[in-house]
C-alpha positions as a Markdown table, in Angstrom:
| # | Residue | x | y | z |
|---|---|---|---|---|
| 1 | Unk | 3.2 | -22.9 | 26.2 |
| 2 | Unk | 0.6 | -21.3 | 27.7 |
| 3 | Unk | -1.8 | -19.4 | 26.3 |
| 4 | Unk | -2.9 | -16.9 | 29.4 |
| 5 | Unk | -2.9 | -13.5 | 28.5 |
| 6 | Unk | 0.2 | -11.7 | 29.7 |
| 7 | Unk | -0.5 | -7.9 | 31.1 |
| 8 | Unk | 2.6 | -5.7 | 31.8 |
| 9 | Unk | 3.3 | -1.7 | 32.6 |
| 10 | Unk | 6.7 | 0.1 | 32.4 |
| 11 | Unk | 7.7 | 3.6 | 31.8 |
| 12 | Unk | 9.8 | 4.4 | 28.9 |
| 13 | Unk | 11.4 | 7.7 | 28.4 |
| 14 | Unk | 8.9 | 8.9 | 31.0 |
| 15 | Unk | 6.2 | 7.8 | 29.1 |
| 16 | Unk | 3.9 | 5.3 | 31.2 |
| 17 | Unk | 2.9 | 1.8 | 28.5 |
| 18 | Unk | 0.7 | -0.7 | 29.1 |
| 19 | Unk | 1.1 | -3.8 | 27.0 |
| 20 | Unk | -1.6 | -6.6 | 26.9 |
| 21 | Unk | -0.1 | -10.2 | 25.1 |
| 22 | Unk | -2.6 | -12.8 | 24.1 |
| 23 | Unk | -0.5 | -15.6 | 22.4 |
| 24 | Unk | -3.7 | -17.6 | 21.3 |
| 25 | Unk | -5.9 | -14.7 | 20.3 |
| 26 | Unk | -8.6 | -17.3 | 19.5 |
| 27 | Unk | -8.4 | -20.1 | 22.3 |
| 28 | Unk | -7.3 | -22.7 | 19.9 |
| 29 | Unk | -6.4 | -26.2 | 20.5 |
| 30 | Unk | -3.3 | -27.4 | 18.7 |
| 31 | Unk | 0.1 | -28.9 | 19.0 |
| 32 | Unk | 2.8 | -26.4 | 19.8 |
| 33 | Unk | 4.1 | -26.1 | 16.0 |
| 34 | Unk | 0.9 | -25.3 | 15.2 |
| 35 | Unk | 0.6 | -21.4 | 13.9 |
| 36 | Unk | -2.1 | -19.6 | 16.1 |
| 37 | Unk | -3.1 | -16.0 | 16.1 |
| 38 | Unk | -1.7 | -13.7 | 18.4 |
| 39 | Unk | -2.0 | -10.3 | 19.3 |
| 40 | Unk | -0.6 | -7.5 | 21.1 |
| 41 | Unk | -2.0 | -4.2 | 22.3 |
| 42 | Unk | 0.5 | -1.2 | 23.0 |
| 43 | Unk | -1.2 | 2.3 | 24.8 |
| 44 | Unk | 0.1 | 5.1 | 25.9 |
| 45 | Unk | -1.2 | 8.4 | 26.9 |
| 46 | Unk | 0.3 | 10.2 | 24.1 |
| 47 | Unk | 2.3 | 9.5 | 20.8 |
| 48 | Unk | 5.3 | 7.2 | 21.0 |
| 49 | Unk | 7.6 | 6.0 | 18.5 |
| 50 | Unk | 5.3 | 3.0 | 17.0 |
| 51 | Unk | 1.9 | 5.2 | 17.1 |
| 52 | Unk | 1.0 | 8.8 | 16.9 |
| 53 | Unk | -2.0 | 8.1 | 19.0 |
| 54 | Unk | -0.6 | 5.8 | 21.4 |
| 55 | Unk | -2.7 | 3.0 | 20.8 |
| 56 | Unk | -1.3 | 0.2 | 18.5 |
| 57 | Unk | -2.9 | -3.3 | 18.0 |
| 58 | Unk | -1.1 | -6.0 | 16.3 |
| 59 | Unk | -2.4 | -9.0 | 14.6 |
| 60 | Unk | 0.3 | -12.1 | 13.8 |
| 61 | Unk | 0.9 | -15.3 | 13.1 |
| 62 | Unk | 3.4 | -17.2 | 15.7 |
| 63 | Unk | 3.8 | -20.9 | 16.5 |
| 64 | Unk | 2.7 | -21.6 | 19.6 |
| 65 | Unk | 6.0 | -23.1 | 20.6 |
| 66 | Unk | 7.3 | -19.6 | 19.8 |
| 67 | Unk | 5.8 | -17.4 | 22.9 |
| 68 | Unk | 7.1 | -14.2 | 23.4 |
| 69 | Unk | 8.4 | -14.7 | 26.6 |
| 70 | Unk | 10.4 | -11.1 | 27.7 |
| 71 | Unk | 7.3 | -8.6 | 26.6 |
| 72 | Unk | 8.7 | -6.1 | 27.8 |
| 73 | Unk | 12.2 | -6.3 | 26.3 |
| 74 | Unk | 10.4 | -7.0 | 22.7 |
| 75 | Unk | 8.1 | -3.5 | 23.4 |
| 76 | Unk | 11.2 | -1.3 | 24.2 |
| 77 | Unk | 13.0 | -3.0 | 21.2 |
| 78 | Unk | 10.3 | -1.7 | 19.0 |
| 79 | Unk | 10.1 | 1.4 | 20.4 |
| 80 | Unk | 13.9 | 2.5 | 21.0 |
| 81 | Unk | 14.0 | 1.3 | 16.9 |
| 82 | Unk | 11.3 | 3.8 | 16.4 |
| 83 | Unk | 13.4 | 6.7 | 17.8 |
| 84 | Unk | 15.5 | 6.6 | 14.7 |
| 85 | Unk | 12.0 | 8.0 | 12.7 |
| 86 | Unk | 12.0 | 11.4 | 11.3 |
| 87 | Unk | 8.7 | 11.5 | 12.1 |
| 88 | Unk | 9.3 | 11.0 | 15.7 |
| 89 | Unk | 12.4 | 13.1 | 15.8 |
| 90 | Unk | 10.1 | 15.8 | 14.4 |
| 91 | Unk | 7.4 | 14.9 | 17.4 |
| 92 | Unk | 10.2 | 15.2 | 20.1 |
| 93 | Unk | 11.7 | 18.6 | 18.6 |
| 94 | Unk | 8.3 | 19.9 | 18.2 |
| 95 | Unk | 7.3 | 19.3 | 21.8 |
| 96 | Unk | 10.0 | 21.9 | 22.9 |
| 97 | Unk | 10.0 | 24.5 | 20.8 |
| 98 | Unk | 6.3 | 25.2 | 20.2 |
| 99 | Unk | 5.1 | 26.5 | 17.2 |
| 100 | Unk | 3.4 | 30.2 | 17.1 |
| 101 | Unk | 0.8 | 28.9 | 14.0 |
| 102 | Unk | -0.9 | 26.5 | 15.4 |
């Protein structure tokens, strides 16, 4: 595995991302079936599905052996899953059919 950080950019649902993968957060040196910490940051210009301010920074634990290796796939995963929200729903029917008390 390697641990260079992986950058990637996509649109979803006309929504421009930009994803930033470090799968060894902290450089360190271990076997493969070692756990390291990894992270991933998530930003958009505006609210999507897995953040209401389009920013989203995750912390976990992964083997290093276990790389996340289609990013992008794994983001629209997340984020098509989020659809199913209320809360987004809500977001998505609010942006077209403004309210008149705000």
């Amino acid at each position: 595995m390697t641990d260079a950080t992986i950058v990637s950019e996509f649109t979803w649902q006309g929504i421009d991302i930009h994803v930033i993968y470090k799968p060894n957060y902290l450089n360190s040196s271990c076997s493969d079936d070692t756990s390291v910490l990894s992270h991933i940051e998530v930003r958009a210009n505006q609210p999507i599905p897995i953040t209401e301010t389009g920013y989203k920074s995750i912390f976990f634990f992964q083997k290093k052996s276990d790389m996340i290796t289609e990013l992008v796939q794994e983001v629209r995963k997340h984020l098509d899953k989020g659809t199913e929200s209320k809360v987004w729903q809500k977001y998505c029917a609010d942006q077209l059919q403004p309210s008149l008390f705000i």
